[in-house]
C-alpha positions as CSV (number, residue, x, y, z in Angstrom):
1,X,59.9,278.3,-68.5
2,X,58.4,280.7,-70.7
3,X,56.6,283.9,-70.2
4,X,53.4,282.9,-71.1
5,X,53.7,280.0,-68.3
6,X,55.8,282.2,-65.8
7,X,52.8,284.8,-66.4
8,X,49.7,281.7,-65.5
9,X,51.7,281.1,-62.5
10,X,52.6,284.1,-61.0
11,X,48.6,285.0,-61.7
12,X,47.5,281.7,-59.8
13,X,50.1,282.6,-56.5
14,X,48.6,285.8,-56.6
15,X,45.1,285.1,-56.9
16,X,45.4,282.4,-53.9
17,X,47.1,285.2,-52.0
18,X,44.3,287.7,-52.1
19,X,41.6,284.7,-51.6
20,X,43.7,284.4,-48.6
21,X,43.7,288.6,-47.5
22,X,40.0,288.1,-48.0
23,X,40.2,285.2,-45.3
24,X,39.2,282.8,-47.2
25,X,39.5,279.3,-45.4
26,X,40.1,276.8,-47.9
27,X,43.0,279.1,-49.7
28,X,44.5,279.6,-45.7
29,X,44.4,275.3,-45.9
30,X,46.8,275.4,-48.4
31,X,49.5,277.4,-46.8
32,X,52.3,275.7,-45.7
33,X,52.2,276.9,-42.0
34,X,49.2,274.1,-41.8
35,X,51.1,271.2,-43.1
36,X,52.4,269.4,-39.7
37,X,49.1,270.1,-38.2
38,X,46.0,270.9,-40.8
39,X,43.3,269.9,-38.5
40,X,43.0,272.9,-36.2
41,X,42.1,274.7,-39.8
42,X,40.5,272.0,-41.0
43,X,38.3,272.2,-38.0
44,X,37.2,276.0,-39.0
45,X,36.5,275.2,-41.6
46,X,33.8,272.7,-40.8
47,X,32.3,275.2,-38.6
48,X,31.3,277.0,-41.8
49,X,28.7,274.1,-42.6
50,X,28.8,270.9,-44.2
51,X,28.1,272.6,-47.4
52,X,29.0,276.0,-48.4
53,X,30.3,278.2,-51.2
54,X,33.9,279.6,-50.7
55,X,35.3,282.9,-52.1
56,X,36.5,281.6,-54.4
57,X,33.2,280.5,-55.8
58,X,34.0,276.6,-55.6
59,X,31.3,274.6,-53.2
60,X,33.0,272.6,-50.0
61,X,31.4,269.9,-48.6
62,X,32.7,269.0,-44.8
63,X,30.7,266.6,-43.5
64,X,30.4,262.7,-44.0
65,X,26.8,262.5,-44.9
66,X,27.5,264.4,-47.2
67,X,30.5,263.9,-49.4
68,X,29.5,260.1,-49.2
69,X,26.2,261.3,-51.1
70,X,28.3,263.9,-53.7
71,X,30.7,260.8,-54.3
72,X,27.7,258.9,-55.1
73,X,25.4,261.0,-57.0
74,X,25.4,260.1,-60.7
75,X,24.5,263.5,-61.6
76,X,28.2,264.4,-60.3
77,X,31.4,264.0,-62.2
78,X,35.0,264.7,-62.4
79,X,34.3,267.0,-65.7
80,X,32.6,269.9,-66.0
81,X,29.0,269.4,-67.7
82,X,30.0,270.1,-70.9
83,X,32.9,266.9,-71.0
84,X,36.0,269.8,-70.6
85,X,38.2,268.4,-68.2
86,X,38.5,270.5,-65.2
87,X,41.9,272.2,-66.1
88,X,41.5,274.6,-69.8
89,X,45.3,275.3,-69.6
90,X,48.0,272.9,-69.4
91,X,51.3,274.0,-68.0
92,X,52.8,270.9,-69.2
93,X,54.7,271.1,-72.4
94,X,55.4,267.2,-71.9
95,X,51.7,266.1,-70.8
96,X,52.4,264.1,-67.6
97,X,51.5,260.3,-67.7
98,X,49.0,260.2,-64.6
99,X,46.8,263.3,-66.2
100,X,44.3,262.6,-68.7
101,X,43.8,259.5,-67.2
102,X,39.9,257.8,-66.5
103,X,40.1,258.9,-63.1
104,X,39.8,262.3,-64.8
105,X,37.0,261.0,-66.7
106,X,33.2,260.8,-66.5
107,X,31.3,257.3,-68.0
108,X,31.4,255.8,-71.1
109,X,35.4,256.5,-71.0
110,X,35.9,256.3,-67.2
111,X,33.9,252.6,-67.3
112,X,35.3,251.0,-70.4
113,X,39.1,252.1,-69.7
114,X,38.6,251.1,-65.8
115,X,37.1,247.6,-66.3
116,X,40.4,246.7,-68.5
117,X,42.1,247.7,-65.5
118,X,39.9,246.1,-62.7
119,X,41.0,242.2,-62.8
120,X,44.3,242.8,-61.5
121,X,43.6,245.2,-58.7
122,X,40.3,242.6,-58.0
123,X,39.9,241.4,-54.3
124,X,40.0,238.2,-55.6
125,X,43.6,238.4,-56.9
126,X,44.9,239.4,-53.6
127,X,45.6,236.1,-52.7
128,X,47.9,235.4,-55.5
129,X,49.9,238.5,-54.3
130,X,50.1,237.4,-50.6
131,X,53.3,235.4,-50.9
132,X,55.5,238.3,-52.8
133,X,54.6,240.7,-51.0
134,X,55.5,238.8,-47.7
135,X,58.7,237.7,-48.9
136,X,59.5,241.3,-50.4
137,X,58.5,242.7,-46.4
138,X,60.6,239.9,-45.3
139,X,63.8,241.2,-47.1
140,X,63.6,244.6,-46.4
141,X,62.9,244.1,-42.7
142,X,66.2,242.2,-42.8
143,X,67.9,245.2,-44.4
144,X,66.5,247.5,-41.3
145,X,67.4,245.3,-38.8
146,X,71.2,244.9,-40.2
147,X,71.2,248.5,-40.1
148,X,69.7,249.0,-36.6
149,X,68.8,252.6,-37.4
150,X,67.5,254.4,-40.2
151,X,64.7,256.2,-42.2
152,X,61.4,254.2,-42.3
153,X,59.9,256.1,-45.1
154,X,63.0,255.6,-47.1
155,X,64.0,251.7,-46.5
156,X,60.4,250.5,-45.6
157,X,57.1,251.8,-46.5
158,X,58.6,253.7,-50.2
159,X,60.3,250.6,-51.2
160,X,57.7,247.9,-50.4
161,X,54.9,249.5,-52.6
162,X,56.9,250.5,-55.3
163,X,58.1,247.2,-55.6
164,X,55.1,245.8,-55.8
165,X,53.3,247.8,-58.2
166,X,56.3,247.8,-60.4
167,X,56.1,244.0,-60.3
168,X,52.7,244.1,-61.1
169,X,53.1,246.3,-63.9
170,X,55.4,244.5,-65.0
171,X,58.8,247.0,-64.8
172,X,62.1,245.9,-64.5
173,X,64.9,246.4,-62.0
174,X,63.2,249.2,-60.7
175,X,65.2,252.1,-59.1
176,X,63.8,252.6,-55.7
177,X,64.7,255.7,-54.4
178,X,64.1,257.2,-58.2
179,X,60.7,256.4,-57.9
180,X,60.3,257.2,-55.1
181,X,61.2,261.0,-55.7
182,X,59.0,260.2,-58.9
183,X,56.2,260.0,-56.6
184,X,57.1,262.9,-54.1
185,X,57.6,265.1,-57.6
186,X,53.5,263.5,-59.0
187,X,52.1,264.3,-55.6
188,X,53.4,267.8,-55.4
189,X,52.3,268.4,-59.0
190,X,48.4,267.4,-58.0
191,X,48.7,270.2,-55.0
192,X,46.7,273.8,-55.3
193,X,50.4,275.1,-53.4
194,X,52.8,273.4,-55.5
195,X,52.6,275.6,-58.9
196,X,56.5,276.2,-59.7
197,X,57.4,272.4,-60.0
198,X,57.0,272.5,-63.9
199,X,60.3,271.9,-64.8
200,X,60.7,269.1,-61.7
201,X,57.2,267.6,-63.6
202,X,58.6,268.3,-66.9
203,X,61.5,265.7,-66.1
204,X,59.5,262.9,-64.5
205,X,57.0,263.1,-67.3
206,X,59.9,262.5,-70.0
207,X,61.5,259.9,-68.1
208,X,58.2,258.0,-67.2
209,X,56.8,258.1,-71.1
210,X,59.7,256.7,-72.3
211,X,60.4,253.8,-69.4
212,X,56.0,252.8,-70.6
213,X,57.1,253.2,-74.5
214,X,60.2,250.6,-73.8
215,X,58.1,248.3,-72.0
216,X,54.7,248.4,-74.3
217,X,57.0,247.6,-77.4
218,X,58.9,244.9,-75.2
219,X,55.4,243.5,-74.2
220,X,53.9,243.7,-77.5
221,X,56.6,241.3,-78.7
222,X,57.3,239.5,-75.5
223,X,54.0,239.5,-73.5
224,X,54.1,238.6,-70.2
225,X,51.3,238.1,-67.6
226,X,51.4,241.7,-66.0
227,X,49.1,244.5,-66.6
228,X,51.1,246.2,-69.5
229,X,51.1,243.3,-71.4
230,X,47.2,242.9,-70.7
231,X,46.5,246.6,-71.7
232,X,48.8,245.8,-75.0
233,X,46.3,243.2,-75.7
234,X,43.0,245.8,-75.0
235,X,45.2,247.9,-77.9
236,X,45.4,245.6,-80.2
237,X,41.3,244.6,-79.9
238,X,40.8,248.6,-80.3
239,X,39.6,248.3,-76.6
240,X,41.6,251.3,-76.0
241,X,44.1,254.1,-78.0
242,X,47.8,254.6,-77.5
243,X,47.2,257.6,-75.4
244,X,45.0,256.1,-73.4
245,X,47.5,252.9,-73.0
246,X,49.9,255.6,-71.6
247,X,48.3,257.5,-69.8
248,X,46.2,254.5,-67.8
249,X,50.0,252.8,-67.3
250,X,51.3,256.1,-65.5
251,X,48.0,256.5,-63.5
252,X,48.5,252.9,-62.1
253,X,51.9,253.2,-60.9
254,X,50.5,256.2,-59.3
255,X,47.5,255.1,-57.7
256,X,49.7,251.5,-57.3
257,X,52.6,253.2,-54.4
258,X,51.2,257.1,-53.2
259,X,48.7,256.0,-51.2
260,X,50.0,253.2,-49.6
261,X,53.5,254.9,-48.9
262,X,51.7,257.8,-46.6
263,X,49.2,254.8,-45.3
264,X,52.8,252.7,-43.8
265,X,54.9,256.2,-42.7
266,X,51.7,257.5,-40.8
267,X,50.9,254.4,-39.5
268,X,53.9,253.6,-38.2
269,X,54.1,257.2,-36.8
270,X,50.8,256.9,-35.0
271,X,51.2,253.7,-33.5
272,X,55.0,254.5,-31.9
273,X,53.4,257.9,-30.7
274,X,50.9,255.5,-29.0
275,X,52.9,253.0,-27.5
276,X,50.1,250.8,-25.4
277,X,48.5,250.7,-29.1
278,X,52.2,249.3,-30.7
279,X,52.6,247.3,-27.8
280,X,49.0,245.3,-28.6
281,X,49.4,245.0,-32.2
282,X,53.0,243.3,-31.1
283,X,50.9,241.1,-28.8
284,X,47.8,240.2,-31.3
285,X,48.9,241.1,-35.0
286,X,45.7,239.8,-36.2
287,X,44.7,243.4,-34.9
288,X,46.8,244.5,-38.6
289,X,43.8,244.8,-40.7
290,X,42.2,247.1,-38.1
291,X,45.4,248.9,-37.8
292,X,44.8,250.0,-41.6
293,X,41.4,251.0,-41.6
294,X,42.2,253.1,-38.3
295,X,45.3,254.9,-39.8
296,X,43.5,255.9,-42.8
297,X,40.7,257.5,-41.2
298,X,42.4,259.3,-39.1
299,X,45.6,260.5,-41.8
300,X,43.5,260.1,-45.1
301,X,46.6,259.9,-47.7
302,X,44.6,262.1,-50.2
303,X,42.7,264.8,-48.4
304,X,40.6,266.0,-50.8
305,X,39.2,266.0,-54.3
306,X,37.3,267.8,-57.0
307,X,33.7,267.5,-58.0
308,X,31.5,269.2,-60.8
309,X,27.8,268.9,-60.8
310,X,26.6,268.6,-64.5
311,X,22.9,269.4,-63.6
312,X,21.1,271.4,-60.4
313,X,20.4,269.5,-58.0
314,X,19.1,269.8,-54.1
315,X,21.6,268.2,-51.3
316,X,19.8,267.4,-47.9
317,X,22.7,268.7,-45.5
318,X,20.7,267.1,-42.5
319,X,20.8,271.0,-41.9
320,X,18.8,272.2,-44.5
321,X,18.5,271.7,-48.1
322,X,21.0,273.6,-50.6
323,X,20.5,273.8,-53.6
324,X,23.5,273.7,-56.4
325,X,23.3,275.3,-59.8
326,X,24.5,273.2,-63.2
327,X,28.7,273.0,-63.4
328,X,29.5,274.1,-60.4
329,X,33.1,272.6,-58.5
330,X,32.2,270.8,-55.4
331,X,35.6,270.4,-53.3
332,X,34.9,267.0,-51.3
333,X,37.2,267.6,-47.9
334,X,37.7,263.4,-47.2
335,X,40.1,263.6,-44.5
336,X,37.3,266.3,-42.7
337,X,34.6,263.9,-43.5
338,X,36.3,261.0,-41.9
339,X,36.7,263.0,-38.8
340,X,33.2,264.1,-38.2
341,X,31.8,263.7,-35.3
342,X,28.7,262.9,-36.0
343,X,30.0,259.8,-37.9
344,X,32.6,258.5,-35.8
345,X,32.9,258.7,-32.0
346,X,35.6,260.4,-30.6
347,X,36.8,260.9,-34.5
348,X,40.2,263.0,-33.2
349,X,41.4,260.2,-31.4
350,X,43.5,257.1,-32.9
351,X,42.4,253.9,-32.0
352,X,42.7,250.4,-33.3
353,X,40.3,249.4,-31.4
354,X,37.0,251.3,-32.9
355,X,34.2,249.8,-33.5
356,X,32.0,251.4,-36.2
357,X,29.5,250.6,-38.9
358,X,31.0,253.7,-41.1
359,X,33.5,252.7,-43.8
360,X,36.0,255.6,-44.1
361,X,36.2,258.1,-47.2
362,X,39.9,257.3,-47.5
363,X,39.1,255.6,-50.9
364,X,36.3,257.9,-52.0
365,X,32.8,255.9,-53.2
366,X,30.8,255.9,-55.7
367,X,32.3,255.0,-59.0
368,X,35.9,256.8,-59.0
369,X,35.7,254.3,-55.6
370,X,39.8,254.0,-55.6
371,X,40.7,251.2,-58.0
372,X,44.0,250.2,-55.8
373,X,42.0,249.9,-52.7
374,X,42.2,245.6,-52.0
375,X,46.0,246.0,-52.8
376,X,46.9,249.0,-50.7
377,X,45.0,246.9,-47.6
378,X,47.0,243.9,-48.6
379,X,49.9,245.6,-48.1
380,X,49.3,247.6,-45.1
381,X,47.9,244.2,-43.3
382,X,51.1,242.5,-44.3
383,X,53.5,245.3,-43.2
384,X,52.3,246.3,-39.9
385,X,52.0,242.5,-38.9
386,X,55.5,241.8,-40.0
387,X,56.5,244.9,-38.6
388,X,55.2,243.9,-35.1
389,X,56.3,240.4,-35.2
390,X,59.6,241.1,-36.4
391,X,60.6,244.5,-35.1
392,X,58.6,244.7,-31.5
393,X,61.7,247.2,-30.5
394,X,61.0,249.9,-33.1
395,X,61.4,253.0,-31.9
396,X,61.7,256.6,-33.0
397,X,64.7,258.2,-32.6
398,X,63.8,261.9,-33.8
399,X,61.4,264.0,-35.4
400,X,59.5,263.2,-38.3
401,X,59.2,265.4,-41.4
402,X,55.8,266.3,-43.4
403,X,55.6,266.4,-46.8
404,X,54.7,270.0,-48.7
405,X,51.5,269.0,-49.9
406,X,48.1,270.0,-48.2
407,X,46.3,267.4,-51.1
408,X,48.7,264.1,-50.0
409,X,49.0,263.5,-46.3
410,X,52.0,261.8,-45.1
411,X,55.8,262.1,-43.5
412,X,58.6,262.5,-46.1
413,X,60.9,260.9,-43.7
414,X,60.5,259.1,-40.1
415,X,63.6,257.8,-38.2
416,X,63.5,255.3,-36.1
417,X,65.7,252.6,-34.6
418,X,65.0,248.8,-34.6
């Protein structure tokens, strides 16, 4: 690492540490004392308001009204006003594949590289995935049960995913428990804590850019009927550049496994720490789907994200109106906003049971609405119905452990027994 770099870094850690001296509660989030349990801080800092400005000058929104409006507004982006994107330095002398992607992007870019994108991750291709993804929960339900005890997050809810989206990309033989630390390595990079991993980043970024340039020069001789080999075809009909090609591959393998391995290891979690919940999904699993909706409320994989307004503009609050100046950051809290209570009753209690008119924030709204949404409830329906058909006796058989991230919600490892 060189000094320049060692010098941004130690300036970031030290900058977060005064915001912090200052008492600063969005900077205190971060910490890792919070990462177990971040509600109890999380819940201070939605006493502040459902919109305010931090120390550190960036606006939070709390509360569901809200950051559903922010995530709607089309005078909102995920660039600043100008078009910069919302990092000016890169630490990365190997650009990662998952940044620079649309999802970083404001329209025309954001719409024409998302709609080559769209048809695979459609609702209406979910049936055509059905099948595959049962058998593939099948066989590694098998594995857990020959086993008897084991790591859930490890043989269950990293490999299923990762499968999948690896199928549907259209990668071969791919190594589980590589990308698996892959995706523990991304997610650590996209958290405000987690500045010292450059060289961790710097790894996965070298091995992922060449595993897409093998496969987009296989494809564009071979083509196949996965996404790579559609996205070749958007290259060669100038639909898209190279680096965009790259970049949009990387950013669906991401989006393709990270939320959907923290949506199976905390739901599994939840429901063995509520056992008369467990016990009816093992007596009803047509209660899956609700199990999924209900687990991402209430342990949103992604807890956050980043807004920038790119005009003034006047938010009702329901408590007032503020009013927000031209390119400012707007930090939209989702995992806060699907716990308020003025959206969902009783919102700090799991239930599979709830009743609401409110969809969750889990996938954001508006249009940077989470492209991977249909599959990632595909597979969570599938997997907690197999689970509870298959494996009624699952139980835990210690404690779980969090992953380091205050962005990405979810257990790094769960044991259980079957």
């Amino acid at each position: 690492m060189d000094f320049k770099l060692r010098s941004q870094l130690a300036g970031q850690r030290m900058a977060l540490q005064v915001l912090r001296l200052l008492g600063d509660p969005i900077s205190e989030y971060t910490a890792a004392r919070w990462r177990a349990d971040p509600y109890p801080q999380l819940e201070r800092i939605r006493q502040r308001g459902p919109l305010w400005k931090a120390l550190s000058g960036v606006w939070v929104a709390t509360s569901y009204d809200v950051c559903s409006a922010l995530l709607r507004d089309r005078r909102i982006g995920v660039r600043h006003a100008d078009g910069r994107p919302p990092y000016s330095i890169s630490m990365h002398k190997v650009p990662p594949p998952w940044m620079h992607t649309f999802l970083e992007m404001d329209a025309p870019d954001h719409t024409r590289l998302r709609r080559l994108a769209t048809p695979a991750f459609s609702r209406s291709k979910m049936p055509a995935y059905r099948s595959r993804i049962e058998a593939l929960t099948d066989g590694l339900v098998d594995r857990m049960r020959a086993l008897g005890q084991f790591d859930l997050v490890r043989e269950f809810a990293g490999p299923l995913p990762i499968t999948v989206i690896s199928d549907l990309l259209g990668i071969p033989d791919s190594d589980h428990e590589t990308f698996a630390r892959y995706g523990r390595i991304v997610g650590a990079s996209l958290d405000m804590e987690a500045m010292g991993r450059v060289e961790e980043v710097r790894e996965v970024s070298i091995a992922l850019r060449k595993l897409f340039a093998d496969l987009i020069e296989q494809r564009s001789v071979n083509p196949g009927d996965d996404v790579i080999s559609t996205l070749v075809d958007a290259l060669r009909e100038d639909k898209l550049t190279p680096a965009e090609l790259m970049t949009t591959a990387g950013l669906l393998l991401l989006a393709g496994f990270e939320t959907t391995v923290n949506l199976l290891g905390n739901g599994v979690r939840l429901l063995l720490d509520h056992p008369e919940q467990w016990r009816a999904l093992c007596a009803d699993p047509s209660l899956a789907p609700q199990v999924v909706e209900e687990v991402l409320r209430f342990e949103t994989p992604f807890q956050y994200g980043a807004r920038f307004t790119h005009e003034p503009i006047e938010v009702d609050t329901g408590q007032g109106i503020m009013k927000l100046p031209a390119d400012v950051e707007v930090l939209i809290l989702f995992g806060l906003a699907n716990r308020d209570p003025e959206a969902f009753e009783q919102p700090d209690s799991f239930t599979i049971w709830r009743a609401t008119d409110r969809e969750h924030l889990a996938f954001a709204n508006g249009a940077h609405y989470c492209l991977g949404a249909p599959l990632a409830r595909l597979e969570g329906e599938i997997a907690f119905r197999t689970l509870a058909t298959r494996l009624p006796s699952l139980r835990r058989t210690g404690p779980e452990e969090w992953r380091m991230s205050s962005l990405v919600r979810g257990v790094s490892a769960l044991p259980v027994a079957a």
